[in-house]
N, C-alpha and C positions, 0 to 999 in steps of 0.2 A: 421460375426465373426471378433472378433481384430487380432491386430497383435499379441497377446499373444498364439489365435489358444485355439479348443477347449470348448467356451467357449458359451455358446446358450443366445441368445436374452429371458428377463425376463421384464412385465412390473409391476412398480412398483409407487408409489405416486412423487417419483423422474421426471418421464419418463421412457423412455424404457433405460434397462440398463443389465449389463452381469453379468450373473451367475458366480461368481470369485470362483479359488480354494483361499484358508488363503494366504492373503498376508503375505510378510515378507519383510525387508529390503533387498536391493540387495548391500550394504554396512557395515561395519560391527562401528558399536558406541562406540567410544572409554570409559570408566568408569573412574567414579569419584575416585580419593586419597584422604586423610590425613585422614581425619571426619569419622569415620566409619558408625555412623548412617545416615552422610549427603552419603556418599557413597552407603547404603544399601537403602535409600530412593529412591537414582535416579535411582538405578538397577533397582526398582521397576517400576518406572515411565517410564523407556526405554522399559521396556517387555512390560508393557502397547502400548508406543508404536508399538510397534512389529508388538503386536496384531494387528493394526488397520489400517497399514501400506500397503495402495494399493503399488503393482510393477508398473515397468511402462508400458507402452505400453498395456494394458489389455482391456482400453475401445474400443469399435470402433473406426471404421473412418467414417468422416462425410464429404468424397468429395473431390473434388481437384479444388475448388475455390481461387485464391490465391488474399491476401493483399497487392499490391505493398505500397511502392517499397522493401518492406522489408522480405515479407513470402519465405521462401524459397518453391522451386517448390512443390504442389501435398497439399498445404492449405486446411483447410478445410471450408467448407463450415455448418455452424452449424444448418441449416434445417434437419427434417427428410424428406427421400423425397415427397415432392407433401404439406412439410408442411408449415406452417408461422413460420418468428421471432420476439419474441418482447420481447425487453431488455430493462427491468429495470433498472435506473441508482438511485440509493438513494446520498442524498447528491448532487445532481446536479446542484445546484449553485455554490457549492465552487470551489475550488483554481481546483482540478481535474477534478470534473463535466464540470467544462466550458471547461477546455482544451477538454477531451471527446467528447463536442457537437462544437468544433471546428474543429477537426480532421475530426469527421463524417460528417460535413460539407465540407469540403475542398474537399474531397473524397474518405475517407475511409469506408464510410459507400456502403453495397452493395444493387443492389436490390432485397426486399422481406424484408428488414429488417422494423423495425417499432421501433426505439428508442424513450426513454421514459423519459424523466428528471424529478424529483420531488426532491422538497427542503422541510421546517419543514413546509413551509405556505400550504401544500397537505395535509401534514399529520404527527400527535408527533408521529414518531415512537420508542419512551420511552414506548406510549400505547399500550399494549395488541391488544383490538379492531380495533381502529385507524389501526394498523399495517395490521392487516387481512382484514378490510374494505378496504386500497388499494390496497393490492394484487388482492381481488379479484373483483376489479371494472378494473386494468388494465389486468389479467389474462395473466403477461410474463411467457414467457419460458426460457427465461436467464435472471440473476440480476448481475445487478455491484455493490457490497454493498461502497458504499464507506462514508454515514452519522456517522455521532460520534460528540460527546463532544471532542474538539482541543484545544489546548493551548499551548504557549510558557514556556520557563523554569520557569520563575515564578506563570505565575497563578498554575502551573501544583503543584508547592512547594506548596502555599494554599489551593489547592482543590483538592486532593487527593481522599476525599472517593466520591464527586462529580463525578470525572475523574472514577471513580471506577463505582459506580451504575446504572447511566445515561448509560455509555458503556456498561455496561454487558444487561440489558434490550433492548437497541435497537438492538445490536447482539442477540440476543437471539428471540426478537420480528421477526425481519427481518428471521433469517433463521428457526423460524418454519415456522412461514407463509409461504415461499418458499415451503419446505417440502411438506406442504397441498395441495397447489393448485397445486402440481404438476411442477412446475419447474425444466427443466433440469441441465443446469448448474448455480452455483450462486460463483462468484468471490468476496473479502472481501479484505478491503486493511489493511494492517498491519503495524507494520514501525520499522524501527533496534533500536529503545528504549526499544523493550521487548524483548531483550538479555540481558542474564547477565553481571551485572555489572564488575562483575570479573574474566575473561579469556584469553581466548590466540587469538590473532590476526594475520588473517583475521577472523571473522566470519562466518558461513554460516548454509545450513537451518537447521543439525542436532542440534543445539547446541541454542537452542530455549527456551527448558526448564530445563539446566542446572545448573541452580543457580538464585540468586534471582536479580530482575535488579536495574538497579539505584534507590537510596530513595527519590530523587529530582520527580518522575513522575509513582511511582510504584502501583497506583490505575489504569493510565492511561496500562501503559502496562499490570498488568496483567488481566484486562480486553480484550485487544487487543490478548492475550494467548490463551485466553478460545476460542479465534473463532478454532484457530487449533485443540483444542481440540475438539468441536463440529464440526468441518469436520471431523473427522477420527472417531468420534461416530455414525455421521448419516451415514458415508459410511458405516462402521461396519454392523450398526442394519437393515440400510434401502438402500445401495448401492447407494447414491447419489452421483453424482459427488459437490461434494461444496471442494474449495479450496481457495485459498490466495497466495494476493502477499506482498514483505516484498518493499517497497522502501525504499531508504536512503532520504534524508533531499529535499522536494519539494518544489520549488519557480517556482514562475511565471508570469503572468498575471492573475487579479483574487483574487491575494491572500490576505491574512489579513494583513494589515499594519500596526494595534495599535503594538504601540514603549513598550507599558507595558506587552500585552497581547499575542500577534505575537508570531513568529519563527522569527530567528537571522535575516535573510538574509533579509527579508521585514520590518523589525525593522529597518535594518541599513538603508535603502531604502530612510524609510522616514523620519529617524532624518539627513541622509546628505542632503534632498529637504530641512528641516527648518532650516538646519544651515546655506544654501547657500541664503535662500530667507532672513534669519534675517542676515548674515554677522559675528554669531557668531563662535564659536569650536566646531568640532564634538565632542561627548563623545562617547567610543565605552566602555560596561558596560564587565567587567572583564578584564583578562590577554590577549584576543586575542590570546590566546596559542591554546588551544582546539584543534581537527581539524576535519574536516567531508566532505563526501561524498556528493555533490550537486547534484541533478538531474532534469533538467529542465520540467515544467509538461508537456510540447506538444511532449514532448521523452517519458515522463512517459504513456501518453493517451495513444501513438500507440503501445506500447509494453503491454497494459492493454488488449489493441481489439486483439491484437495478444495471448494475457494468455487466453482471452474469445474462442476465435476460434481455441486455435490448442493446446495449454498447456492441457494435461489429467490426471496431478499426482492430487492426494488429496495431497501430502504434499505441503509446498509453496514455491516459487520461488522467491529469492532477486532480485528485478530490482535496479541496480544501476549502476554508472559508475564505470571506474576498481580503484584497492588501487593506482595507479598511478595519480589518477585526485583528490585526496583528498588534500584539500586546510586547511591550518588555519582559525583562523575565520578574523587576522590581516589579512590574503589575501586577503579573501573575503572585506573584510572593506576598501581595498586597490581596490580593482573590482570594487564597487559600487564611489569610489570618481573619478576612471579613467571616470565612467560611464557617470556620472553627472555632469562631470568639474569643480567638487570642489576645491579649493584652500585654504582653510580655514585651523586653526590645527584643529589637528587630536591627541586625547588623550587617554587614557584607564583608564577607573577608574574600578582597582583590590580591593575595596570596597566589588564590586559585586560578586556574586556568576559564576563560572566557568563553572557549572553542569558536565557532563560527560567528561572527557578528551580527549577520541574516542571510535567510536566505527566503527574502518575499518570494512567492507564487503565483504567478495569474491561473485565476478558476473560468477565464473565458471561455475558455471551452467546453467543459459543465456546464456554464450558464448558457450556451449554444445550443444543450440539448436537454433542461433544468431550470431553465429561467425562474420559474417557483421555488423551487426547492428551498424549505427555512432550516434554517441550523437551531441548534439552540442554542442560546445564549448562553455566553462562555463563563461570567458568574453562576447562573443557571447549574451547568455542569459540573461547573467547581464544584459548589456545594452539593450536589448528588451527590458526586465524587466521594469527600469528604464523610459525608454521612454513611457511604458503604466503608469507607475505609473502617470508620469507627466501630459501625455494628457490625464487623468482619474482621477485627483485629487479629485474632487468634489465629485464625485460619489465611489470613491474606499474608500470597507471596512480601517476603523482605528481610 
């Protein structure tokens, strides 16, 4: 029985899972003004939610195995008993995957577990087939979705229904297949770009699909939507646990460094390595005004194993650092030259497009179940950062 009480063990193509009375929010959703049809539209779209809306604390508990140094006491342990674990990680190359299989290296990973890494060279999970032929050649019990079509501000402005299509079929591929074979938990990563464009700040995870998001990357987000929407359908029809985390802005070791195609922070990485190695001026592309929340990815891994092992809502969870650690992008661009001992100018060409101007996030809710939890300091980071870029030049994606 959960802690909800009540509630009897059902198995189902999920895993074994609890018979729920109708979820409902245990918050109440504030409604849309001016527009009357845009107002009567999102009424609609919030009772939808409603409907689909697991409580918390309703699944089981799976143990008191805990995650140092960061689980608070009575962790769970994600075996059923006397069972096996084997987690799927999709996208296990990139910028997250490696932090993932660095973490579980290091020692986070427990025994009985069986982690899984697979990149696009495993298998297109765009395909249909392909997608169910891996599932069921590795047959996990938990998945870390974290594969997609990615891109920086620009490609994302070009390739819109790209960002659109490709995303909706590998989320879609990926968590039926879960579905089928029976998978208990499956984890999806999301990101604060499929928030509306136009709101009130801080953000957080009610306010997801209240408006329509930026036009700069809006194939990419609302693809990235549909996963939440497809969690709270499967939980609905089939009681699956599948849920989602939202990170803010990830850099790290790993990451994508093309200066055209990248995200900001490993853009600026490796145009101050060329400007220091040529002797010329950085250019740092728009106003440097903007500002956003950094999240380092080996902060992001452990708090992912910990959304795997002990996080139970279907709705999703912002992992970010707090509105206080939100940086410009001039800051950041100011991090990266302390980083790498540049001395060169440093210019901004507002030619460029600025994209989103912010988009703060509240981590209340993390900090509801993580009160501890330290980040690393975003200097800190930087310069790790930095320093792998260097000693990995040859070899690092750009």
């Amino acid at each position: 029985m959960g802690p909800g009480g009540g509630a009897s063990a059902q198995m189902g193509l999920c895993g074994p899972q609890q018979a729920l009375s109708p979820p409902w929010r245990s918050h109440p959703v504030p409604l849309a003004t001016g527009n009357p049809e845009r107002g009567l539209g999102q009424l609609l779209w919030r009772l939808v939610l409603r409907a689909v809306t697991p409580r918390r604390g309703i699944f089981r508990e799976w143990g008191s195995v805990c995650l140092p140094p960061f689980v608070p006491a009575g962790a769970a342990n994600m075996s059923e008993p006397g069972g096996s674990v084997r987690i799927l990680v999709t996208g296990g190359s990139g910028l997250v995957g490696r932090a993932i299989q660095k973490v579980v290296a290091d020692g986070a990973g427990l025994p009985g577990e069986d982690w899984v890494f697979v990149s696009s060279k495993d298998a297109d999970l765009t395909d249909a087939a392909q997608t169910r032929a891996l599932f069921e050649k590795v047959r996990p019990t938990h998945v870390i979705h974290l594969a997609a079509m990615v891109g920086g501000l620009f490609r994302n402005i070009k390739y819109n229904l790209d960002f659109w299509r490709k995303n909706v079929h590998i989320n879609d591929n990926v968590l039926h297949s879960a579905f089928e074979v029976g998978v208990r938990k499956v984890v999806s990563c999301l990101s604060t770009c499929i928030f509306p464009d136009k709101t009130t700040y801080p953000i957080d995870e009610t306010m997801i699909h209240n408006g329509p998001p930026h036009n700069s990357n809006f194939g990419y987000s609302y693809a990235k939507r549909m996963i939440d929407v497809q969690n709270r359908a499967y939980f609905q029809q089939h009681g699956c646990t599948f849920t989602a985390v939202i990170p803010t802005n990830v850099f790290g070791p790993h990451d994508n460094f093309n200066i055209e195609d990248g995200h900001v922070l490993p853009g600026l990485i490796h145009k101050v390595h060329l400007a220091k190695s040529s002797g010329s001026a950085l250019t740092v592309w728009g106003t440097g005004k903007p500002r956003r929340q950094f999240i380092y990815s080996l902060d992001l891994a452990r708090l992912f194993i910990w959304v795997l092992r002990e996080y139970n809502e279907v709705e999703p969870i912002i992992l970010s650092v707090g509105e206080e650690d939100e940086v410009s992008i001039q800051e950041a661009a100011e991090a990266v030259v302390e980083a790498m001992d540049f001395h060169g100018e440093v210019t901004f060409d507002t030619t460029k497009s600025d994209g989103q101007f912010k988009k703060t996030a509240s981590n209340g809710k993390l900090r509801t179940y993580l009160p501890d939890f330290r980040f690393t300091p975003f200097k800190q980071a930087v310069k790790e950062t930095c320093a792998w870029f260097t000693h990995n030049y040859e070899q690092a994606r750009k």
